[in-house]
C-alpha positions as a Python dict, from the first residue, in 0.01 Angstrom:
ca = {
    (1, 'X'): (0, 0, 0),
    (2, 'X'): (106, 375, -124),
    (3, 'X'): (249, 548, 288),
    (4, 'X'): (-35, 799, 249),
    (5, 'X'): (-293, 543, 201),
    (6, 'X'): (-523, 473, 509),
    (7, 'X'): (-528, 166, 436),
    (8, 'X'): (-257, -108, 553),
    (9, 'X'): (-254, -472, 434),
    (10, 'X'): (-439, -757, 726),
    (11, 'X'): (-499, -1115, 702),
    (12, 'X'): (-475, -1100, 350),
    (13, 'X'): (-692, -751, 238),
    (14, 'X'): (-701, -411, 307),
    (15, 'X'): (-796, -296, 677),
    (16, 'X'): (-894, 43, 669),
    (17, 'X'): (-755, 319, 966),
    (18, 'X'): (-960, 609, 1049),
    (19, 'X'): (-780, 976, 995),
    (20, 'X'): (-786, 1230, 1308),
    (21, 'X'): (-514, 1495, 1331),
    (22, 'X'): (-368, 1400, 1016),
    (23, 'X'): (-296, 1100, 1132),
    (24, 'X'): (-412, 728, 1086),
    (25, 'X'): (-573, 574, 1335),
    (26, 'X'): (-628, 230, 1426),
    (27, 'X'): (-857, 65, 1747),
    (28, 'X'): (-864, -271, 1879),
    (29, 'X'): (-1221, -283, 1707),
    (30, 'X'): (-1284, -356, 1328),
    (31, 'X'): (-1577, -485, 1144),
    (32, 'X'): (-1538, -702, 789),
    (33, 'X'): (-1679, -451, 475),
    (34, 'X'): (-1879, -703, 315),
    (35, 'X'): (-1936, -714, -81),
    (36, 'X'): (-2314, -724, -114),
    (37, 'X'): (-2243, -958, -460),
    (38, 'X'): (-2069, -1200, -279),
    (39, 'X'): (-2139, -1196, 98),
    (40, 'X'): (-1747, -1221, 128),
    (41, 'X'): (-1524, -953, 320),
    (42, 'X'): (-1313, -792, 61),
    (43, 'X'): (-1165, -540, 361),
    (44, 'X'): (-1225, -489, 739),
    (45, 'X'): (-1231, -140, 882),
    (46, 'X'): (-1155, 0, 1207),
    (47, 'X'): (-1456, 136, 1423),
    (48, 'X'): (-1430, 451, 1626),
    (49, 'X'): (-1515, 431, 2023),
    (50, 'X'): (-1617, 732, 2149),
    (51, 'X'): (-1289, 857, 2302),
    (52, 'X'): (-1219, 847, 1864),
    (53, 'X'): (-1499, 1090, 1814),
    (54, 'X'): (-1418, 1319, 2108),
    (55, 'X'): (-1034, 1292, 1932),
    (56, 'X'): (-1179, 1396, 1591),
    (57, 'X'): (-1352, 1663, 1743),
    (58, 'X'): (-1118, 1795, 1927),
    (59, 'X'): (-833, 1830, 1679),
    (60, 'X'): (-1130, 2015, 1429),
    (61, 'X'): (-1108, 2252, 1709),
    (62, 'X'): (-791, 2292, 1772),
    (63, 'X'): (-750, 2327, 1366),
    (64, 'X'): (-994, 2572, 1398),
    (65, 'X'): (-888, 2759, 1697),
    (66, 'X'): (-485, 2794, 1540),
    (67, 'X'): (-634, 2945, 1243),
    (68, 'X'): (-397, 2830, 989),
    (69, 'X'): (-693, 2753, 721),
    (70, 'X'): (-963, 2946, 834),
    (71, 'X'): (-739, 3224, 723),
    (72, 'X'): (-537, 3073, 461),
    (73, 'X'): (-695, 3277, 90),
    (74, 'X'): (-998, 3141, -89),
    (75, 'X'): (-777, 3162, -381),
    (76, 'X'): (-512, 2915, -182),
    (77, 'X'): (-808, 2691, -37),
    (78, 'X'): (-960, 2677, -394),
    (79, 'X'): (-599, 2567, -487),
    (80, 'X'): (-639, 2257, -272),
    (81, 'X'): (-955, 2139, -427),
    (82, 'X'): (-839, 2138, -779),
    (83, 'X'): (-560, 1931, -653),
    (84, 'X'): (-756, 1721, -493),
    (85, 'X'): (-959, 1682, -822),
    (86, 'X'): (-710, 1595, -1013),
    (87, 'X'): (-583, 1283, -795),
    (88, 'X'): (-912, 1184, -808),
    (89, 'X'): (-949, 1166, -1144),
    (90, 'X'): (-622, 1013, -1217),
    (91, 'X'): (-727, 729, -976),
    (92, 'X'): (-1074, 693, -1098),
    (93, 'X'): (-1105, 341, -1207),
    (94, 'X'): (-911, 230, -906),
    (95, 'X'): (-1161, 428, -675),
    (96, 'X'): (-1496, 347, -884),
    (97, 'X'): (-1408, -89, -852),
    (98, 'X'): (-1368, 33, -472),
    (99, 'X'): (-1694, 150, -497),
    (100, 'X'): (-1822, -174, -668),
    (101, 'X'): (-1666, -348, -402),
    (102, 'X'): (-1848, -184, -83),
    (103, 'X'): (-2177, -87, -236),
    (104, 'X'): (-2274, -336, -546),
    (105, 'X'): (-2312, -71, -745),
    (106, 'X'): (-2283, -155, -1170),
    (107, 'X'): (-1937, -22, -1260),
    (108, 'X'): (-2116, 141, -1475),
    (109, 'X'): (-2286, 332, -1265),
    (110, 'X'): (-1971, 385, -1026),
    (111, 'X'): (-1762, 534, -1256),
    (112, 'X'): (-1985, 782, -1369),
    (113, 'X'): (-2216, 891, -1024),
    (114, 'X'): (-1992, 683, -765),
    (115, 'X'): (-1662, 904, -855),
    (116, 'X'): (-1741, 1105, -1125),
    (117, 'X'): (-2004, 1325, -989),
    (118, 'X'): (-1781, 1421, -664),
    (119, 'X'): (-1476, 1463, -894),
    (120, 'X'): (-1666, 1760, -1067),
    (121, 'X'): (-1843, 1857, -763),
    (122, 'X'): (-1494, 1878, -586),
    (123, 'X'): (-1397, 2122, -884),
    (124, 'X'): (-1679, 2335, -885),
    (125, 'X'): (-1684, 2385, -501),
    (126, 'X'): (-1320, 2472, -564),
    (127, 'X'): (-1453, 2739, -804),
    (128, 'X'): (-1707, 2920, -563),
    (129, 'X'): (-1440, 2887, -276),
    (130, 'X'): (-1241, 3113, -543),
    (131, 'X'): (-1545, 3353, -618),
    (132, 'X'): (-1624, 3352, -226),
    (133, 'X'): (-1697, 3712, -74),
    (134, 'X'): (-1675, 3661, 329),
    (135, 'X'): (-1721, 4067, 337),
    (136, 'X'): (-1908, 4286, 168),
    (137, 'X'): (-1965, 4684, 256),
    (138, 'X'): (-2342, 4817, 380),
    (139, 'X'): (-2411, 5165, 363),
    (140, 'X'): (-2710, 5336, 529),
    (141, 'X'): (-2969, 5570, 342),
    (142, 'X'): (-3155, 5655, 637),
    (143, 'X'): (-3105, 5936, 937),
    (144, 'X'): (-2807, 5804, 1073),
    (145, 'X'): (-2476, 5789, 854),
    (146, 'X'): (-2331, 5511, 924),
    (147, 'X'): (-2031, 5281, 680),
    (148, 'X'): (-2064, 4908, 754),
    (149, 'X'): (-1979, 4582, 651),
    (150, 'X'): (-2125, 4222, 672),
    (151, 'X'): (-1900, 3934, 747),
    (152, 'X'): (-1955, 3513, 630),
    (153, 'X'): (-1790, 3387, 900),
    (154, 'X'): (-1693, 3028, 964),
    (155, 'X'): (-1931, 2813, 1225),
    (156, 'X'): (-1687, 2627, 1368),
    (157, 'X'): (-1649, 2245, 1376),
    (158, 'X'): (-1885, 2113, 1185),
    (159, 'X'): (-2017, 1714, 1168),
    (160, 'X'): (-2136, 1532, 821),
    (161, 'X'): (-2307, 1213, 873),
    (162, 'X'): (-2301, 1010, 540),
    (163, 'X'): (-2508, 683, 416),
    (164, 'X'): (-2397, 379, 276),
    (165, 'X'): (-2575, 458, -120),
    (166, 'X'): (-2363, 734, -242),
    (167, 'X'): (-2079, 717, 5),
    (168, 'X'): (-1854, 934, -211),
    (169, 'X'): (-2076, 1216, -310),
    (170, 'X'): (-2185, 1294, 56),
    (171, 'X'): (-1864, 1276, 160),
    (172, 'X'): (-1753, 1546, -71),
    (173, 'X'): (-2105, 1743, -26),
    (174, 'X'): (-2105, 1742, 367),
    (175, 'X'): (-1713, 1802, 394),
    (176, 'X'): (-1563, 2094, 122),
    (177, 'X'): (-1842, 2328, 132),
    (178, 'X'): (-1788, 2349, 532),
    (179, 'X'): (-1396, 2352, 443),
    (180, 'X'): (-1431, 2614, 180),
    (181, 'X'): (-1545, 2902, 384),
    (182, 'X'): (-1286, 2758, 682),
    (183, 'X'): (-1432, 2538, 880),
    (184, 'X'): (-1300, 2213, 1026),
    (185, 'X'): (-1488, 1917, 975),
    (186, 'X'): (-1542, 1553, 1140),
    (187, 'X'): (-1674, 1329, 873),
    (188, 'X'): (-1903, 1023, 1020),
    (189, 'X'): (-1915, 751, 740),
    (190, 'X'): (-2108, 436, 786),
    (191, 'X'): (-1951, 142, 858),
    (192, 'X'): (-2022, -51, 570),
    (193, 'X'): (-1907, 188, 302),
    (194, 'X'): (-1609, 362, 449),
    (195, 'X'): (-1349, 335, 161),
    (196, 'X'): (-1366, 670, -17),
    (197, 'X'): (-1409, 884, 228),
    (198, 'X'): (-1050, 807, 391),
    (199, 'X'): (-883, 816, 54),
    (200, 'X'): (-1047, 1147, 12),
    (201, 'X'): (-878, 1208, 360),
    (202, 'X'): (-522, 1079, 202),
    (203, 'X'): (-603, 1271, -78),
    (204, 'X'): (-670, 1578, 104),
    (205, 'X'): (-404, 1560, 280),
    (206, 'X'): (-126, 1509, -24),
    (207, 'X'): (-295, 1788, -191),
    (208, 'X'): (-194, 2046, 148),
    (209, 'X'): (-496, 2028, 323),
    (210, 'X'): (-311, 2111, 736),
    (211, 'X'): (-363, 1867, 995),
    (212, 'X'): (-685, 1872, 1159),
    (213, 'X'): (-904, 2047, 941),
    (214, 'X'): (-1080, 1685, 807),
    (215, 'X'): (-1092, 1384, 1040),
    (216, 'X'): (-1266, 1085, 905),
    (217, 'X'): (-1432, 827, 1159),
    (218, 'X'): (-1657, 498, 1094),
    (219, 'X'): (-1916, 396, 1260),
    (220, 'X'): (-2284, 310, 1370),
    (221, 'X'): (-2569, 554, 1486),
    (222, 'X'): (-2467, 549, 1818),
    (223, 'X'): (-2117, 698, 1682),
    (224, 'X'): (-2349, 952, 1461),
    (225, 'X'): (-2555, 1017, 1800),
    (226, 'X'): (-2269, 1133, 1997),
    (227, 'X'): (-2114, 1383, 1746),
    (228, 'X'): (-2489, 1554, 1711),
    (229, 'X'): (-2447, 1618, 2147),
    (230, 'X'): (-2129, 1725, 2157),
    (231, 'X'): (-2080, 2052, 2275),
    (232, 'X'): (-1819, 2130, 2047),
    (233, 'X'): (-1992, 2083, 1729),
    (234, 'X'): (-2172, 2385, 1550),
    (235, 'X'): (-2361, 2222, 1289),
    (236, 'X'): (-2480, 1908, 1185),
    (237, 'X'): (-2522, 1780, 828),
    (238, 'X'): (-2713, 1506, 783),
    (239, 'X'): (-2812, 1230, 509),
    (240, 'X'): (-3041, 941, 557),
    (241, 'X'): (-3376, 851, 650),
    (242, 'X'): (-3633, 1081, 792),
    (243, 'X'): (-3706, 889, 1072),
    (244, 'X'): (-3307, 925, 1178),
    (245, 'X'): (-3360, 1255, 1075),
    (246, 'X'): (-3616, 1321, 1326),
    (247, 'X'): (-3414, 1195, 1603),
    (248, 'X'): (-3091, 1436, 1477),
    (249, 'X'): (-3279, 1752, 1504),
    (250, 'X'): (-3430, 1699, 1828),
    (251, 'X'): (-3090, 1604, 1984),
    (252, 'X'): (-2956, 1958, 1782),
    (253, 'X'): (-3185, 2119, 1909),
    (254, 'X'): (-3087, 2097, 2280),
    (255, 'X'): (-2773, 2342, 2197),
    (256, 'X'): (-2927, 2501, 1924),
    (257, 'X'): (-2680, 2372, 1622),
    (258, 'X'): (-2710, 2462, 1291),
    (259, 'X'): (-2898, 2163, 1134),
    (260, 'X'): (-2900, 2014, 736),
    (261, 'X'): (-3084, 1744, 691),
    (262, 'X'): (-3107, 1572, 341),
    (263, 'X'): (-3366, 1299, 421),
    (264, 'X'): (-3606, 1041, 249),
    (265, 'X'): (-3850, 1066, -60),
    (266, 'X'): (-4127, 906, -253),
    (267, 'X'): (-4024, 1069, -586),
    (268, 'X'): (-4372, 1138, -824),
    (269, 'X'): (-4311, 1072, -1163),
    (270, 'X'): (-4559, 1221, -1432),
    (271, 'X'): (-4593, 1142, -1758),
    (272, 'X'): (-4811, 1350, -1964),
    (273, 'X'): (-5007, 1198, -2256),
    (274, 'X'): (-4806, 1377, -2526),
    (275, 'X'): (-4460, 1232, -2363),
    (276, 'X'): (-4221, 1049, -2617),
    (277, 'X'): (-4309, 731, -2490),
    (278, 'X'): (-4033, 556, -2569),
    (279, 'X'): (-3787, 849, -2395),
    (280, 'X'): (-4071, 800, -2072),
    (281, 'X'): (-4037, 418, -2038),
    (282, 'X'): (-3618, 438, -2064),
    (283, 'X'): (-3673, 719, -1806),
    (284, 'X'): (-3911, 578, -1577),
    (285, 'X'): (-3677, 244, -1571),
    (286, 'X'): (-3378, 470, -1508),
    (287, 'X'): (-3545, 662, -1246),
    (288, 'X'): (-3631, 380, -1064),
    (289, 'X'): (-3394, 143, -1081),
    (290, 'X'): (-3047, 307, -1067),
    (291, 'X'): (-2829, 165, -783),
    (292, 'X'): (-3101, -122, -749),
    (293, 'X'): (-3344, 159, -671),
    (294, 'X'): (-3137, 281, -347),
    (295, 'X'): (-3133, 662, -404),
    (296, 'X'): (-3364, 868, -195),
    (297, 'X'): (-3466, 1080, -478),
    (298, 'X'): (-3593, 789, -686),
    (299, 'X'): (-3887, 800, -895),
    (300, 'X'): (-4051, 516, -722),
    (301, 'X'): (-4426, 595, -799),
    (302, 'X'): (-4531, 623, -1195),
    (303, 'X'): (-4813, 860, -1232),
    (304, 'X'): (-4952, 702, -1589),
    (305, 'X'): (-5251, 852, -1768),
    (306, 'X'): (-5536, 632, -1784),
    (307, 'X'): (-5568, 620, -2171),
    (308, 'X'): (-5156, 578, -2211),
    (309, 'X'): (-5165, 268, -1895),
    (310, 'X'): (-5152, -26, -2074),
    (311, 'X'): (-4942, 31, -2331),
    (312, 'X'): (-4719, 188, -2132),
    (313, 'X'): (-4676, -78, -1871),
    (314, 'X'): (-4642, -370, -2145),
    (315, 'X'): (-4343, -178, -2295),
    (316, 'X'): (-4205, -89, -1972),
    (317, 'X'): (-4191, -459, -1884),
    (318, 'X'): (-4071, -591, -2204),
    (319, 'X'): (-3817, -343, -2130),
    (320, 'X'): (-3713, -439, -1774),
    (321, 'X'): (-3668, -773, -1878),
    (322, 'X'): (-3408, -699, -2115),
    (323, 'X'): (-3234, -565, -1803),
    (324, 'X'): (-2904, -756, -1693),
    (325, 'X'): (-2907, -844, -1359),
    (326, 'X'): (-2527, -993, -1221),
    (327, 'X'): (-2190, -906, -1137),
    (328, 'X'): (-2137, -512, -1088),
    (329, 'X'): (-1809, -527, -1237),
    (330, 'X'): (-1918, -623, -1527),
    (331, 'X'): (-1939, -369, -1763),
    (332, 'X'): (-2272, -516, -1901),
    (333, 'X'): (-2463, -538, -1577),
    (334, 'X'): (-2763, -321, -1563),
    (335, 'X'): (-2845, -420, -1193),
    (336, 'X'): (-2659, -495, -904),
    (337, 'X'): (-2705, -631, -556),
    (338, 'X'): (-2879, -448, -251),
    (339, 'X'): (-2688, -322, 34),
    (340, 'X'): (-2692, -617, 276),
    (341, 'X'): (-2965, -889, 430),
    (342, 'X'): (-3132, -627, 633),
    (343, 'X'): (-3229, -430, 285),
    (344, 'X'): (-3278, -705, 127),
    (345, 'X'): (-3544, -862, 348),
    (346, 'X'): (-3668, -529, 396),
    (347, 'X'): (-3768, -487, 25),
    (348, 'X'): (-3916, -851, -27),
    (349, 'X'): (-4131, -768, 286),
    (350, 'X'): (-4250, -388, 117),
    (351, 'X'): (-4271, -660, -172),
    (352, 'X'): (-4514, -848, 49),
    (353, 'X'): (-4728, -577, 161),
    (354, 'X'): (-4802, -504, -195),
    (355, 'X'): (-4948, -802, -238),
    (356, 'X'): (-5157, -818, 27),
    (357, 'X'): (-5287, -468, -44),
    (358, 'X'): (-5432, -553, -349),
    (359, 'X'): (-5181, -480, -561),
    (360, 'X'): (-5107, -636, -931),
    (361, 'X'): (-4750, -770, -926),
    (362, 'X'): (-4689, -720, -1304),
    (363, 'X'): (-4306, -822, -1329),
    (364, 'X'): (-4001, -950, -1044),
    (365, 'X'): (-4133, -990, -700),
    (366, 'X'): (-3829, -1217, -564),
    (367, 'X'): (-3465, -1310, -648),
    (368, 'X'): (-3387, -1381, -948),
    (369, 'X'): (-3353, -1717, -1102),
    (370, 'X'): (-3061, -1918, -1223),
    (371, 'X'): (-2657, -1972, -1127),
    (372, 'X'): (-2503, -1653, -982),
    (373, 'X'): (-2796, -1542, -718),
    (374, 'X'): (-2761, -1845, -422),
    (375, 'X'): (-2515, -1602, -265),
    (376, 'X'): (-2536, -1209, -245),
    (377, 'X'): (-2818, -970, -201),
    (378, 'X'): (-3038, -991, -474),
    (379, 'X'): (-3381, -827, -583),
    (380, 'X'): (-3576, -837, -900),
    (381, 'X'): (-3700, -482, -1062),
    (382, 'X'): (-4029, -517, -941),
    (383, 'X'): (-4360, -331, -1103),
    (384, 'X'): (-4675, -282, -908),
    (385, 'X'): (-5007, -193, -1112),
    (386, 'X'): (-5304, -101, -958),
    (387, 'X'): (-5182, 95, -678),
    (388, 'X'): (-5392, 339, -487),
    (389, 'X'): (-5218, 652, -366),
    (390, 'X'): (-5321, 491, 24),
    (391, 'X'): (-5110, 203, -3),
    (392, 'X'): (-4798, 197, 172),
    (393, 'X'): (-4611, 88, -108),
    (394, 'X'): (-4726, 419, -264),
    (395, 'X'): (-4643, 614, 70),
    (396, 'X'): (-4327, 480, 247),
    (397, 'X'): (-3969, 445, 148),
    (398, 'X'): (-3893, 137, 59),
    (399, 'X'): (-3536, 222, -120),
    (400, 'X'): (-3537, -72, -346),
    (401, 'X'): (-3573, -129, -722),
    (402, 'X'): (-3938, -146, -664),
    (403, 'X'): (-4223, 50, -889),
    (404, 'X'): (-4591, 142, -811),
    (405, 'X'): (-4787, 217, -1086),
    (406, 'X'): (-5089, 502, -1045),
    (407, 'X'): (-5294, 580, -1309),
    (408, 'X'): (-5454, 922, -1304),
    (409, 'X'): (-5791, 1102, -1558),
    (410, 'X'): (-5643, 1454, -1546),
    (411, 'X'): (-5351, 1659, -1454),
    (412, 'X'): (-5488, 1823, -1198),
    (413, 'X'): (-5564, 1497, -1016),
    (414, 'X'): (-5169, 1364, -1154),
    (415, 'X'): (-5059, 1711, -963),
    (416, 'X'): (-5275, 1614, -645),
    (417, 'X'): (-5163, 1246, -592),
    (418, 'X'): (-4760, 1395, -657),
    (419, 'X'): (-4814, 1655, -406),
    (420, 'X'): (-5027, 1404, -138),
    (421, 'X'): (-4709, 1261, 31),
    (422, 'X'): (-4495, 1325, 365),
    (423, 'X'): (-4224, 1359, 120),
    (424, 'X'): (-4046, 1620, -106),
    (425, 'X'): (-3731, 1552, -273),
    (426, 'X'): (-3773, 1522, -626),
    (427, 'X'): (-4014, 1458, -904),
    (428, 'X'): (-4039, 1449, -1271),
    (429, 'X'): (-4234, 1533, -1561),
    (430, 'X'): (-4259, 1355, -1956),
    (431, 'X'): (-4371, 1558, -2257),
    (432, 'X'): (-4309, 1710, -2553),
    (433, 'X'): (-4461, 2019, -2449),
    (434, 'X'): (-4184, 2196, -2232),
    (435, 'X'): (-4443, 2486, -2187),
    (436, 'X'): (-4668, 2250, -2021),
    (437, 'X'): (-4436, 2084, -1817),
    (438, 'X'): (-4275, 2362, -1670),
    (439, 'X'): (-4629, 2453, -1596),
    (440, 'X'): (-4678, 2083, -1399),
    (441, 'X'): (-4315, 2191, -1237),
    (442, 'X'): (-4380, 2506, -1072),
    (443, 'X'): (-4732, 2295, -899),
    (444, 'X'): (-4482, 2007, -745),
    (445, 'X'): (-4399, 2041, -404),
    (446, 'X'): (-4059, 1895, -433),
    (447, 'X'): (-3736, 2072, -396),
    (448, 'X'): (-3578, 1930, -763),
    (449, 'X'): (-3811, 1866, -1056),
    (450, 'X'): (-3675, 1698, -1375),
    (451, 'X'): (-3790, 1722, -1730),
    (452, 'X'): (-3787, 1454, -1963),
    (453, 'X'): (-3490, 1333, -1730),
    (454, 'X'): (-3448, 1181, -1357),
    (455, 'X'): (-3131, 1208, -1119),
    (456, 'X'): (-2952, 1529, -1299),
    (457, 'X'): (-2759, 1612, -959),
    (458, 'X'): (-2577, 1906, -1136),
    (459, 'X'): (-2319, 2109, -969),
    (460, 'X'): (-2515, 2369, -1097),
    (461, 'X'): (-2842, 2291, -921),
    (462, 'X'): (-2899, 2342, -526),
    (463, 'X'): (-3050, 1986, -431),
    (464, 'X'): (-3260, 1911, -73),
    (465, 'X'): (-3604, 1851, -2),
    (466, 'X'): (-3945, 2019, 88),
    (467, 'X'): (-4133, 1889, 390),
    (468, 'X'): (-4014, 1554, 559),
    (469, 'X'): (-3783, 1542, 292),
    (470, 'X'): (-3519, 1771, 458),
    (471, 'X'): (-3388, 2111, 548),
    (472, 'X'): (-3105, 2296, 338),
    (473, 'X'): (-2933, 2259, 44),
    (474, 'X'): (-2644, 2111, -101),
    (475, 'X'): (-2490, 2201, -430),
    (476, 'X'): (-2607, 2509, -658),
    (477, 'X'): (-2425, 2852, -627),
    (478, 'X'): (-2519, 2873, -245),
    (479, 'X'): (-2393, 2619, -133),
    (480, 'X'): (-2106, 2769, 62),
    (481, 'X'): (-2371, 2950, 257),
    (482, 'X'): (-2510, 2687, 427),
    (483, 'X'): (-2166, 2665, 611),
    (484, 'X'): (-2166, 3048, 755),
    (485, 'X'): (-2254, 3289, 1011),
    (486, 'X'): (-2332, 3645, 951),
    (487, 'X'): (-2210, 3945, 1125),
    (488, 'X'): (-2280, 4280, 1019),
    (489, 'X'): (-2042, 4586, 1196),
    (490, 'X'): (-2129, 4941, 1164),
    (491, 'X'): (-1905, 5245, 1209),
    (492, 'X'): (-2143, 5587, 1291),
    (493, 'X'): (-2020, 5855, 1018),
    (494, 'X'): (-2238, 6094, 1159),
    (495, 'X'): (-2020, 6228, 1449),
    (496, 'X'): (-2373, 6244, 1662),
    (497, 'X'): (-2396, 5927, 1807),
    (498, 'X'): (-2296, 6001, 2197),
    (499, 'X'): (-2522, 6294, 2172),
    (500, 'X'): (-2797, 6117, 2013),
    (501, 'X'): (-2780, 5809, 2253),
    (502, 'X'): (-2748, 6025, 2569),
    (503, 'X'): (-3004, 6164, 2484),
    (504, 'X'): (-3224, 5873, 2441),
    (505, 'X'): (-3113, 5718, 2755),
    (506, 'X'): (-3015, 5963, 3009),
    (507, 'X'): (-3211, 6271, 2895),
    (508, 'X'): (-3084, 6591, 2807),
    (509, 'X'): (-2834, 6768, 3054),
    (510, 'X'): (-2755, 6522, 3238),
}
């Protein structure tokens, strides 16, 4: 192994350290990181106890404290990013068969989302960090003359708690903003996907990141549940479930932190009856089933108009099952794996319920058939006609490659069934009318809405949720912001200010 990888050679395969201080850390405590296509431990990975995550914090804020970054130029933080972009992409195929590895993603898939989105997302935070303003003047036009200025100032140590789906992207989203504007950072990753996020610590590191300013540590919720109550951490930044994400705003809440929640979704999905149909059905699949369905912003109910139904759902299952389910490193797979036994007997029991709510199980259902599926996590893409808008498979998250099928008389009652959810992450629209979709758009109540397209997570674009679906936003030109505290300080011009004040307060001539 390279001497600034974390990871060190154990029994055989890699055994991941955690990073705190700039250094590597190892505990007496290390679970196996299991390949969900195999069931076999490809690495193990050492687990932080809680005197780790009092460590991490504390050398964020003594990073932070010392000052070295939080005053280092934009231009010279910005520097650091690119760098760290560049090592990235020069060890992309090594770092997207990682990926493969800990989250059965399709290589496919991996290459593209699983490192290349947070390659470019790297770059173009390292562009705002350059266009950054942390002061800008305010002058009064009122009575009182006064020349001011209002300050984006750092929070402090901040925490990002990351999922297991899209380990590398949240790293990168929850971690360089924060670093950007000069924060210091403790990065929880979940235990069964750490592998990116502590070569993005190596990384970080070889491309002149100081000591301190990003500490990586694995582990469970428990691990996530004491870096939300510590009194050291400012702000929390969160991605999972909304459920979890119940639990970490209440705890934030008892010393008021800063709170950014990216949480779960029931993504509508609307085609109109003058859609391309053939662009819809490769859409709707896509939406659906990318990363075997385990993307929170999936478009997991298909809002079909009555007339188009049945034609649509014959060629969207003649088209599924020309899908290749198999090995994700196999350039030809389509469809990959689940997470791990837990997911997977949580979607065959969502599967289930289906079923016994009435329910017409149209295609999948179960593990598929044949040599290659007796070990491994394995579900079918799974389609669901005749579902109500009441049924739970229509309602909760089920964060599998599973599809419910609605099928709706007019737009207005298409707009009524998106909107009727808990959720609001994402949604999407098929036509050929842009006009009219863009009218459909601006009625969703979903913080992302995609046109004739599903899971464009542009740079560009700020992403998060409306209702249960979260609180913030990542990505998009603000999303330094999200990372700062404002101060305003005013100097009176006026030369009246004692006299004025005294005589506010004390009354005149005295």
């Amino acid at each position: 192994m390279p001497a600034s990888s974390p990871a060190v050679s154990q029994s055989g395969i890699p055994h991941y350290r955690m990073f705190i201080g700039g250094e590597w850390v190892d505990t007496t405590t290390a679970l196996d990181v299991v390949n969900p296509a195999t069931e076999r431990a490809d690495s193990t990975v050492a687990v932080a106890e809680r005197e780790h995550l009092d460590a991490a914090v504390t050398a964020a804020q003594a990073a932070f404290d010392e000052g070295t970054w939080r005053h280092t130029p934009p231009a010279e933080r910005a520097a650091v990013f690119d760098r760290a972009a560049a090592i990235l992409a020069d060890r992309m195929d090594e770092l997207a068969t990682k990926s493969v590895l800990e989250t059965g993603m399709p290589i496919r898939t991996a290459t593209a989302l699983g490192v290349g989105f947070p390659m470019t997302h790297l770059s173009y935070y390292a562009d705002l960090t350059r266009k950054f303003e942390s002061v800008r003047p305010a002058l009064s036009s009122g009575p009182v003359l006064y020349a001011g200025t209002i300050h984006k100032e750092p929070i402090g140590v901040c925490a990002g708690i990351t999922p297991w789906n899209f380990p590398a992207s949240t790293a990168v989203w929850k971690s360089v903003p924060a670093m950007a504007v000069g924060n210091s950072v403790v990065l929880k990753v979940d235990e069964k996907t750490p592998g990116f996020a502590l070569e993005l610590a190596a990384i970080l590191r070889d491309a002149g990141l100081p000591a301190g300013v990003f500490n990586v540590v694995v582990g469970d919720g428990a691990a996530g549940e004491h870096l939300v109550g510590h009194p050291l951490v400012r702000l929390i930044s969160f991605t999972g479930s909304t459920a979890t994400g119940r639990r970490v705003m209440a705890e934030a809440s008892r010393s008021i932190k800063r709170v950014l929640l990216e949480l779960g979704g029931k993504g509508p999905n609307i085609v109109l009856d003058d859609a391309d149909i053939d662009l819809a059905v490769a859409g709707s699949i896509y939406a659906f089933a990318l990363h075997a369905g385990q993307a929170c912003e999936s478009g997991s109910r298909l809002l079909l108009p009555s007339a188009l139904h049945d034609d649509f759902v014959e060629r969207l299952t003649t088209r599924v099952k020309t899908m290749r389910i198999g090995d994700p490193l196999d350039p030809a797979t389509d469809l990959g794996p689940v997470m791990n036994k837990a997911q997977h007997e949580r979607i065959l029991g969502y599967i289930d319920i289906g079923k016994a709510e009435g329910a017409q199980l149209v295609h999948g259902g179960g593990v598929p058939s044949g040599a290659g599926f007796d070990r491994g996590f394995w579900v079918e893409p799974t389609i669901f006609t005749g579902v109500t808008n009441d049924m739970r498979i229509a309602r909760e998250e089920i964060f599998g490659p599973v599809l419910s099928v609605i099928s709706y008389d007019s737009v207005d009652e298409a707009i009524e069934i998106a909107n009727d959810s808990d959720y609001g992450l994402a949604a999407g629209v098929w036509s050929s009318d842009n006009t009219r979709a863009l009218d459909v758009a601006a009625r969703l109540q979903t913080g992302s809405v995609w046109i004739n397209d599903w899971h464009n997570m542009s740079q560009h674009l700020p992403f998060g949720g409306y209702k249960q679906s979260g609180i913030g936003r990542e990505l998009g030109p603000d999303a330094l912001e999200e990372f700062t505290q404002v101060k305003s300080i005013t100097v009176d011009m006026s030369g009246e200010l004692s006299r004025r004040a005294y005589g506010l307060v004390l009354g005149n001539g005295r």
